[in-house]
C-alpha positions in Angstrom: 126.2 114.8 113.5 129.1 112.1 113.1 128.1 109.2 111.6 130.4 107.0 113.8 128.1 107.9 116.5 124.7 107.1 114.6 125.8 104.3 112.9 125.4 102.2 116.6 121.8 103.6 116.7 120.7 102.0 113.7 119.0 99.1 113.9 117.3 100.9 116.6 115.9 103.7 114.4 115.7 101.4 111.1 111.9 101.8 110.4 109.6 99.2 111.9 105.9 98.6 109.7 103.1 100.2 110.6 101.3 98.6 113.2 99.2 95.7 112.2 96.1 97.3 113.7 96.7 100.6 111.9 97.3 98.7 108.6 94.6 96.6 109.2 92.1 98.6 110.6 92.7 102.0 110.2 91.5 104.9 107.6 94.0 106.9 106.9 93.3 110.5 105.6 93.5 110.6 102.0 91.6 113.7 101.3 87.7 113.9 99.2 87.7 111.1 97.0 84.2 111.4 96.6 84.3 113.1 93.3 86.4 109.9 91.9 83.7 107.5 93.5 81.0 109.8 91.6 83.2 109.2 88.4 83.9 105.8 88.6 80.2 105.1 88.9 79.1 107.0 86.7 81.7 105.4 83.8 79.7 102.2 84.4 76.1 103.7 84.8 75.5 105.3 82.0 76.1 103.0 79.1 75.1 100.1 81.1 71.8 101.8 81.8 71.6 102.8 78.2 72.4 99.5 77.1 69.9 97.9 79.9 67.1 99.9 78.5 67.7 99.4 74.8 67.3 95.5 75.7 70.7 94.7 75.2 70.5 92.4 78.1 72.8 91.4 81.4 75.7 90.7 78.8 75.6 94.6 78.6 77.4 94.6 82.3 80.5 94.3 80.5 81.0 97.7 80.1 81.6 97.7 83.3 85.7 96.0 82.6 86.2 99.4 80.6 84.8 101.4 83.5 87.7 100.2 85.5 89.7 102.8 83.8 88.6 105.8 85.4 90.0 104.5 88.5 93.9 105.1 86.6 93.0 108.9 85.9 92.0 109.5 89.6 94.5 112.2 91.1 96.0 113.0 87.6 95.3 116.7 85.9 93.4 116.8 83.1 96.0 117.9 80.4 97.4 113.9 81.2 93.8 112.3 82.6 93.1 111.9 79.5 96.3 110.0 78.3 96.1 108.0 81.3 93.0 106.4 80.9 93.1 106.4 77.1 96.0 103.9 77.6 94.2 102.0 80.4 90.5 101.7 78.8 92.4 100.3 75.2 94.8 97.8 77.7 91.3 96.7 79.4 90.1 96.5 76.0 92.6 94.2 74.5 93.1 92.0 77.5 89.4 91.5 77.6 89.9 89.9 74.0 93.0 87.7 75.1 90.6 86.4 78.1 87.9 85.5 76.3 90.0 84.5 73.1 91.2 82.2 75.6 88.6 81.1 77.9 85.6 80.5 75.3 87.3 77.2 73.5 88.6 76.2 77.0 85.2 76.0 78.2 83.6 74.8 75.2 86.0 71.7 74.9 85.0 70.9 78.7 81.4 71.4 77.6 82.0 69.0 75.2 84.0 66.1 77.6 87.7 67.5 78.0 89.4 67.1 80.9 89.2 70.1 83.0 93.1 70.4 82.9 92.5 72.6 80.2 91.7 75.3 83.0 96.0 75.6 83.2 95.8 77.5 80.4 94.0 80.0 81.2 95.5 80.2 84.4 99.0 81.0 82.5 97.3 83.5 80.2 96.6 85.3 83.5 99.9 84.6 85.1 101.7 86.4 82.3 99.4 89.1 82.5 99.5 90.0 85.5 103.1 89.3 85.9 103.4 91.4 82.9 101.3 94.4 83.8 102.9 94.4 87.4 106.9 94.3 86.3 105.6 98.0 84.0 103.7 99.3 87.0 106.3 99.3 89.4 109.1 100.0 86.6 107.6 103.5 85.9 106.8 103.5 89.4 102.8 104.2 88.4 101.0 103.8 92.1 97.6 102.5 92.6 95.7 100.7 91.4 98.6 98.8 89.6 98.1 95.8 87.7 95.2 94.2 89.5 92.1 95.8 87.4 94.1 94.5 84.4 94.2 91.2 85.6 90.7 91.2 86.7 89.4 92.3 83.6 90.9 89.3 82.1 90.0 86.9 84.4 86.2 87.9 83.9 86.1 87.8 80.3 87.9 84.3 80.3 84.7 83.1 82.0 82.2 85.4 81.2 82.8 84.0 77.7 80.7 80.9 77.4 80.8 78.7 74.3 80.0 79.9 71.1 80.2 83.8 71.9 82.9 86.1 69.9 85.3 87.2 71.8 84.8 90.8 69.8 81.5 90.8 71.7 83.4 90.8 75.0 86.0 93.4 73.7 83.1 95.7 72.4 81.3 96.4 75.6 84.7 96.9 77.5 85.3 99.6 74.8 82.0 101.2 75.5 83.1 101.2 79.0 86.6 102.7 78.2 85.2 105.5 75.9 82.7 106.0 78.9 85.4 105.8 81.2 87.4 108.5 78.7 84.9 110.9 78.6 83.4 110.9 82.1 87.1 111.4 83.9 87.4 114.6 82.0 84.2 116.2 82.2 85.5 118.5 85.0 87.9 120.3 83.2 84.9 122.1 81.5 83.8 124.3 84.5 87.1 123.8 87.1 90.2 122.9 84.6 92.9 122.9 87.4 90.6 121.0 90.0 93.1 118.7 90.2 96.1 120.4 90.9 94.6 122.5 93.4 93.0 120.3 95.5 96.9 118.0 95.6 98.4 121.3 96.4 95.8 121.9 99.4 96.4 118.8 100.4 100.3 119.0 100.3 99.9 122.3 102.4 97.6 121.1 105.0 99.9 118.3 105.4 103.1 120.9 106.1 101.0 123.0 108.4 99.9 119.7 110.1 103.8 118.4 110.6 104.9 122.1 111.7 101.6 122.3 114.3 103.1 119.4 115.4 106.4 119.9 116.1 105.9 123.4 117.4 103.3 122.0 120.1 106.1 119.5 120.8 103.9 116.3 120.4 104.8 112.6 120.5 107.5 111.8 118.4 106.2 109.4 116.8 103.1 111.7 116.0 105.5 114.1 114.7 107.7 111.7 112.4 104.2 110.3 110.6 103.1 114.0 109.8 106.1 114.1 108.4 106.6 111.3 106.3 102.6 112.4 105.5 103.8 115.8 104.4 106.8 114.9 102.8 104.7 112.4 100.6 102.2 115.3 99.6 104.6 117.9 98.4 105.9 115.3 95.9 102.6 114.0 94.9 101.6 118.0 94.1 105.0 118.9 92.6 104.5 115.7 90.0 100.6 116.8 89.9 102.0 120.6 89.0 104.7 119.3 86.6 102.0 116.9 84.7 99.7 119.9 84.5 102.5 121.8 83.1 102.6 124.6 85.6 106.2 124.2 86.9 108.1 126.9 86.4 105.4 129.2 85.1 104.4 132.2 87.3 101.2 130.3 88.6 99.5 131.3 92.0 99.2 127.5 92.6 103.4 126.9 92.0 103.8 130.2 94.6 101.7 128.3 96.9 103.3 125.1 97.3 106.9 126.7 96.8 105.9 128.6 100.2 104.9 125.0 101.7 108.4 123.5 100.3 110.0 126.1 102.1 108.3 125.6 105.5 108.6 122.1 105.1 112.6 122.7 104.8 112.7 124.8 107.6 111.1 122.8 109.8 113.1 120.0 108.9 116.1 121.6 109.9 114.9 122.3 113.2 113.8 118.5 113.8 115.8 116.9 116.3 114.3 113.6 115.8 117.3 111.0 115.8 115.4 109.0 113.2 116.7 111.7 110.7 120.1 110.2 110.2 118.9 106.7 110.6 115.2 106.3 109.1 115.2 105.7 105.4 112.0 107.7 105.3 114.1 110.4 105.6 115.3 109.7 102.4 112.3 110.5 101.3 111.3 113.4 103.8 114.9 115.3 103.3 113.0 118.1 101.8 115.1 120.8 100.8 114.1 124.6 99.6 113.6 123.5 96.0 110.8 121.6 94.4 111.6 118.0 93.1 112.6 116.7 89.7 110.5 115.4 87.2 110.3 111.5 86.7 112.8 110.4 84.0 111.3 109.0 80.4 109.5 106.0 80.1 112.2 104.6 78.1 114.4 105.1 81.3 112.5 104.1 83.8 111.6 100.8 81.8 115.0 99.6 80.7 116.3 100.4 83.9 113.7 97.6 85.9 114.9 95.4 82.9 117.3 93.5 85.7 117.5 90.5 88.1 118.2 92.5 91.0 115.3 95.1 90.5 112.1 95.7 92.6 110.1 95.2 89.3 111.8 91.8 88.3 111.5 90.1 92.0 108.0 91.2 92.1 106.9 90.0 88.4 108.8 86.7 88.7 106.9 85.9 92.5 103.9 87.0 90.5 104.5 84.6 87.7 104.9 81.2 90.3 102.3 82.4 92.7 100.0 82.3 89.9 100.8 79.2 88.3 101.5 77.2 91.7 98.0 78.7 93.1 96.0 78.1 89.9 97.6 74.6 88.8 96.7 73.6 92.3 93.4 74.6 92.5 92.8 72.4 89.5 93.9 69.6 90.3 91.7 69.6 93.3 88.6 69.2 91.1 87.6 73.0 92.3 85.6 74.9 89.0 87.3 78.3 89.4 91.1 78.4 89.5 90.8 81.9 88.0 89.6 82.8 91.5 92.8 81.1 93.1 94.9 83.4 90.9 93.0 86.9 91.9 94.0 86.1 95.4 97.3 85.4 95.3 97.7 88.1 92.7 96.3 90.7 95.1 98.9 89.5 98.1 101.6 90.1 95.7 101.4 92.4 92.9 102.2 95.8 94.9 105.8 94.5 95.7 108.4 92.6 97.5 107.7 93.6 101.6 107.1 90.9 103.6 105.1 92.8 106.3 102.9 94.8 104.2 102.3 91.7 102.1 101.4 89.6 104.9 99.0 92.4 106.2 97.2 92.5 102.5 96.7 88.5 102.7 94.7 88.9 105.3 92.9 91.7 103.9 92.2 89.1 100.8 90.7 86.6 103.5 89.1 88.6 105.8 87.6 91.4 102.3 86.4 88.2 100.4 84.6 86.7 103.2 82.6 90.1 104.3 82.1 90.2 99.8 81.0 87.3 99.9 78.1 87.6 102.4 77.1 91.0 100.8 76.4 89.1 97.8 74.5 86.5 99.3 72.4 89.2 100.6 72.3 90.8 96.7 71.3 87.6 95.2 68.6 87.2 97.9 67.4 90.3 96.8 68.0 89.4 93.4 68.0 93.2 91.5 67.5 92.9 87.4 67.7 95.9 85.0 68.6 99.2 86.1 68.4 98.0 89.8 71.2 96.0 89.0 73.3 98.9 87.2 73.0 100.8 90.1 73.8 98.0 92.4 77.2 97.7 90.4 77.6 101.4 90.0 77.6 101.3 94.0 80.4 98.8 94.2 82.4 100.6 92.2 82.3 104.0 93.7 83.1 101.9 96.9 86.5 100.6 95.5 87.4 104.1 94.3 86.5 105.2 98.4 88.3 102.8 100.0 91.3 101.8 97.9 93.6 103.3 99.2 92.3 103.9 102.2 91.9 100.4 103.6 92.6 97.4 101.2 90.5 94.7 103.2 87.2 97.0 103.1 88.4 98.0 99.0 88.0 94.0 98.2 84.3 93.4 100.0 83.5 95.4 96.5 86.0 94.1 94.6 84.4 90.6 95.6 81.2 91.2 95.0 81.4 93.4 91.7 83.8 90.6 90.1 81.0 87.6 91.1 78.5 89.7 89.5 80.4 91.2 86.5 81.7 87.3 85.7 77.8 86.1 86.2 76.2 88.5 84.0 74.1 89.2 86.8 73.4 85.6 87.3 74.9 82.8 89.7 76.2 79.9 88.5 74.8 76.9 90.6 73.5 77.2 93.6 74.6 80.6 95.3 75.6 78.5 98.8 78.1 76.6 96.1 79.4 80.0 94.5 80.2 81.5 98.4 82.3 78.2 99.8 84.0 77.7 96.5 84.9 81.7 96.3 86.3 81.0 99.8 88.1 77.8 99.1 89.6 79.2 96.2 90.7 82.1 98.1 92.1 80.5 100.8 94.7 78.8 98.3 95.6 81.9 96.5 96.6 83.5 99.6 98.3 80.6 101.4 100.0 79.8 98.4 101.1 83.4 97.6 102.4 83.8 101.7 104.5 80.9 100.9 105.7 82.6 97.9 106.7 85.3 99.2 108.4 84.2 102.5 110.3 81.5 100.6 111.2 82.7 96.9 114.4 85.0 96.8 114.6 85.3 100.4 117.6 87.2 99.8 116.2 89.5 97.2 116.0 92.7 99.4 119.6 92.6 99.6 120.4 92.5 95.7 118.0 95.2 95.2 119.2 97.6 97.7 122.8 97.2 96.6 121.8 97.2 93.2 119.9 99.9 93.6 122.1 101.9 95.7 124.8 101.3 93.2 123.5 102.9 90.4 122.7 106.4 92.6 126.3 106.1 93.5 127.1 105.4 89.6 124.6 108.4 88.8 126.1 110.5 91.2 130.2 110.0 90.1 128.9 111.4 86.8 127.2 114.5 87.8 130.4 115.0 90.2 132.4 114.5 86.4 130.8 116.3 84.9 130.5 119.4 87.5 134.9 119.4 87.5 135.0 119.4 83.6 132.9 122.4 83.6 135.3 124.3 86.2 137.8 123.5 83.1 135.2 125.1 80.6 134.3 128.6 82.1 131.7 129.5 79.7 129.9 125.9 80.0 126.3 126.0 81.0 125.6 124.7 84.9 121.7 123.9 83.4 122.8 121.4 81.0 123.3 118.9 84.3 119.4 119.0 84.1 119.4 115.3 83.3 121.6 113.5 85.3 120.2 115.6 88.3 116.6 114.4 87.1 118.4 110.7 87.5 119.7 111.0 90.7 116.7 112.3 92.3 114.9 109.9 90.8 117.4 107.1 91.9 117.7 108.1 95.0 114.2 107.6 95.8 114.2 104.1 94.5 116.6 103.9 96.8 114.8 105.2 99.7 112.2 102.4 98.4 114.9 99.5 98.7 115.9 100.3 101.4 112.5 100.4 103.5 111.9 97.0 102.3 115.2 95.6 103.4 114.4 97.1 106.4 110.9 95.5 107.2 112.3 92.2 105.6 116.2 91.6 107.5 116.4 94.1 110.0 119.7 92.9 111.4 121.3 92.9 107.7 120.4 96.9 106.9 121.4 97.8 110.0 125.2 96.6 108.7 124.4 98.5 105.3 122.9 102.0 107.0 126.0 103.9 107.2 127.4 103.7 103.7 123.1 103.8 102.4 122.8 107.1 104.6 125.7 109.0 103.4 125.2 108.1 99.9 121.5 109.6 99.8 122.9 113.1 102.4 126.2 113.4 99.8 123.3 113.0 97.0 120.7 115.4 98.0 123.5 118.1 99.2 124.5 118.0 95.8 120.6 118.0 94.1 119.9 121.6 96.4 123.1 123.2 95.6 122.7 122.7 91.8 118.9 123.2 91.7 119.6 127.4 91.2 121.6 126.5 88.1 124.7 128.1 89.5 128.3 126.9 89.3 129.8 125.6 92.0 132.6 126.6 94.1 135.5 124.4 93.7 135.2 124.0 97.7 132.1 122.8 97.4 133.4 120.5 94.6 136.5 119.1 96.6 134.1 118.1 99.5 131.8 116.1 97.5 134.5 114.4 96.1 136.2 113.6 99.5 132.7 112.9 100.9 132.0 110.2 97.8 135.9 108.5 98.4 135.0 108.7 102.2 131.6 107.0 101.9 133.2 103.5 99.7 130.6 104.5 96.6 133.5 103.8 94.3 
C-alpha cells in the first residue's frame, strides 16, 4: 500500500481510547488469577495469624506492608519470582523505615504543640518516593502494580508510627511479611515448576485462536482489531514469560507451542485487511512477524536511557513529584488531619503514565473505588472483627486487589481503601468512624482534583517531545544496525549473529515507540495525525529489518540498498 494514499486516512484511523464505559465498567479477561489472590492472602495470613495468636497484638498487622510483595511476583516464572519479590519485600522493607523514621517525630512534636505544618514533610518524603519508584517502573518498563504499593507502604508506616515507637519495630513486621511474601510466591514450583509459563503460553494461544476465529467468521471490525491487539499483547507477555524462565531457544514442548501460535498469528496478519494496519499505532505493537521477540535490554539500558527530559519516565515522575506536593501542602493548610491520604489519590491518577484519557478514567475510579471502600469499612467497623477474624478480614482484601487489579482499577481500590484504613489503624479507628469516612473522602477529592489539573495543565506539550524523542532514537538505533549490516558485506567471514544487540535495541525501541505514540494519539489527535507518515514507515522499515535478520543470515545487498533508500526516503536522518 502507498503511503501517500494512507497518510490522508490518518487521523481517521489514529486510535481513539477505549470507551469510557468499557474502561470504567468492564472486566476484561485476564485469565485465572485465583491462584495469585490465594498467594497474596496467604503472605499476610499466616504470620499475622501466628503473630495474632502468640499475643503480639494488632501492631502485628504490619506484616501485612511486606505481604504486598507477592503481588510483584504474580505472572513471573519461578527461576525470577523469586528475584522479583526478593527485591520488592527488602524495598517495602526499607521504605517502611524511611516512613516511620519520618512520621514518628512529626507526630510526636504535634503531640507535643507543633504546628501541624510539620505534616509537609512527610508529605515530600512521600512525593520523592513515589516520584522515585514510578520514574524506575516505567524506565524498565516493569507493569503492574508499579509504584503504588511502594508508596502505600510508606504512607502507612509514617502514621502507623505513633510517638515513641522504633521505627525498626515497623520495619521488622514488614520483613516478616516480605520473607512471608518470599516463600509463599514460590511454593508452586515444588509440585508444578513451569506453572507459570504454561499457563502465559495457553493464554497467548487462546488469544491467537480467538483473533483468527474471528477474522475467519468475518466479524465486526472492531471485534476483530481488539482480539488482535489482545493476542498480539499475549504472545509477548509469554515470549518474555519463556525467556525469564530460560526456555528460549531450548527444544521445549512449551517454545514449539507458542512458535506455532507466532506463526498463525503472522499469517493471519497478513491476510488482515483492516485499514487500521497502516495507520493504528497498535499495529506497531501487533506487527507480529514469524519469529519470536527479543529480549528486554539490561537494566543498565533501559535505566539510563529514561534518564531524559523528553522521556515517558521523566514526564511522569516530575507530574508525580508536583501533584503530590500541590495535593498534600494543600490539604494541610486546610486544617484536614490526613494529607497522606491527599497524596495516595493523586498518586494513583498519575503514577501509571502520561495519557490524558486513561488518566482521567482512573480519577474517577479513585472517587467512585474510595467511596464504595469507604462504606465497606463502615460496615467492618460495625461489625468490629478482633484477632484472627480480623487477619482473615485483611487476608480477604488482599486477595481482592490481586482479583481485580488489573481487571478493573475502580473495583481494585474499594480494597485498596479499606485494607489501607485498617493496616494504618492497627485495626482500630481513629475518632469517630463517621469522621475517618468524610475526611477519607475530602481528602480524596483533593488528590484527584488536584492531580486532573496536573495532568491536563503541566507539559501540555510533553507527548510531542516524547514521541519525537523517542522516535529518534529507533531511527538512531536503526542507522547503526543498517552500518553495521554494509561493513559486514565488506568482511565476508563476519558473523551476521553478532547484530544480536542492536537488534535487541531496536525491538525494544520500537515498542517504546509504539507507546509514545498511542499517547500522543489519545492526547493531540490532530498533531499525530501530521507525524503518522514518517512514525509508520520508521516502525515498517524497522521491523522488515528485525524479521529478515532474526535467522542470523546475511543479507542480500538488495535487500541492503532498499533499507537504505527506504530510511533516506522516510527523513530518519
Amino acid at each position: 500500500m502507498d503511503p501517500e494514499e494512507t497518510s490522508a486516512g490518518h487521523e481517521s484511523n489514529l486510535p481513539a481510547p477505549r470507551p469510557a464505559r468499557s474502561v470504567l465498567f468492564g472486566l476484561p479477561p485476564v485469565g485465572n488469577r485465583y491462584p495469585g489472590a490465594v498467594r497474596v492472602a496467604l503472605a499476610l495470613a499466616i504470620p499475622a495469624a501466628i503473630a495474632t495468636l502468640l499475643g503480639f497484638g494488632s501492631a502485628s498487622l504490619l506484616v501485612g506492608l511486606g505481604a504486598f510483595a507477592s503481588i510483584y511476583g504474580e505472572g513471573r516464572p519461578y527461576r525470577s519470582r523469586w528475584k522479583a519479590v526478593g527485591i520488592a519485600a527488602t524495598s517495602l522493607t526499607i521504605l517502611s523505615f524511611i516512613g516511620a523514621s519520618v512520621g514518628e517525630p512529626v507526630h510526636r512534636a504535634i503531640a507535643e504543640g507543633a504546628p501541624t505544618v510539620l505534616l509537609v514533610f512527610v508529605v515530600l518524603i512521600m512525593a520523592v518516593v513515589v516520584s522515585t519508584c514510578a520514574f524506575t517502573v516505567d524506565a524498565l518498563r516493569l507493569g503492574p502494580p508499579g509504584a503504588f504499593f511502594l508508596l502505600l507502604t510508606t504512607e502507612i508506616s509514617s502514621v502507623i508510627a505513633t510517638p515513641g515507637q522504633p521505627p525498626v519495630e515497623v520495619a521488622m513486621w514488614t520483613a516478616i511479611g516480605g520473607i512471608s511474601a518470599v516463600v509463599v510466591s514460590m511454593t508452586g514450583i515444588v509440585w508444578a515448576p513451569r506453572a507459570v509459563e504454561r499457563s502465559a503460553v495457553q493464554a497467548a494461544v487462546s488469544a491467537v485462536a480467538e483473533y483468527t476465529d474471528a477474522q475467519a467468521a468475518y466479524a465486526p471490525p472492531e471485534l476483530t482489531r481488539d482480539k488482535r491487539h489482545a493476542a498480539a499483547l499475549r504472545l509477548h507477555d509469554a515470549w518474555q514469560c519463556l525467556y525469564r524462565g530460560a526456555i528460549v531457544g531450548k527444544d521445549h514442548p512449551l517454545t514449539r507451542e507458542l512458535e506455532r501460535a507466532q506463526i498463525s498469528m503472522a499469517r493471519a496478519i497478513s491476510d488482515d485487511h483492516d485499514p487500521e494496519l497502516m495507520a493504528d499505532p497498535a499495529f506497531d505493537v501487533d506487527e507480529v512477524g514469524a519469529h519470536p521477540p527479543l529480549p528486554d535490554p539490561t537494566i543498565r539500558y533501559r535505566f539510563l536511557r529514561a534518564c531524559n527530559p523528553s522521556s515517558r519516565a521523566s514526564v511522569t515522575a516530575l507530574r508525580l513529584s508536583i501533584a503530590c506536593m500541590a495535593a498534600g501542602t494543600l490539604t494541610v493548610l486546610l486544617g484536614i488531619d490526613r494529607p497522606d491520604w491527599a497524596v495516595i489519590a493523586a498518586a494513583m491518577v498519575l503514577h501509571q503514565g502520561p495519557d490524558r484519557i486513561l488518566g482521567t478514567y482512573r480519577g474517577i475510579h479513585r472517587i467512585g473505588g474510595t467511596v464504595l471502600g469507604l462504606i465497606l469499612l463502615g460496615a467492618i467497623y460495625a461489625w468490629s472483627p478482633t484477632g484472627l477474624w480480623l487477619v482473615a478480614v485483611l487476608a480477604v482484601l488482599m486477595a481482592g486487589i490481586e482479583l481485580f487489579l488489573v481487571r478493573n482499577y475502580g473495583i481494585a481500590v474499594i480494597f485498596i481503601t479499606a485494607l489501607a484504613i485498617l493496616l494504618g489503624a492497627a485495626g482500630g479507628a481513629h475518632g469517630t468512624v463517621q469522621h475517618l469516612i468524610l475526611s477519607r473522602m475530602l481528602e480524596t477529592a483533593i488528590g484527584v482534583v488536584v492531580a486532573l489539573v496536573v495532568l491536563w495543565t503541566v507539559g501540555r506539550g510533553a507527548h510531542r517531545r516524547t514521541l519525537i524523542w523517542v522516535d529518534e532514537r529507533a531511527s538512531s538505533v536503526l542507522f547503526k544496525l543498517l552500518t553495521e549490516i554494509r561493513a559486514r558485506h565488506y568482511a565476508p567471514q563476519a558473523n551476521w549473529s553478532e547484530l544480536s544487540e542492536l537488534r535487541r535495541d531496536l525491538d525494544f525501541e520500537l515498542r517504546g515507540s509504539a507507546m509514545a505514540g498511542i499517547d500522543a494519539a489519545h492526547n493531540e489527535p490532530e498533531w499525530a495525525s501530521q507525524q503518522w507518515r514518517t512514525h509508520t514507515e520508521l516502525h515498517h522499515l524497522g521491523s522488515d529489518v528485525l524479521h529478515r535478520l532474526w535467522f542470523g543470515t546475511q543479507v542480500s545487498r538488495s535487500h541492503l540498498e532498499e533499507w537504505e533508500s527506504r530510511y533516506l526516503r522516510s527523513g530518519s536522518v
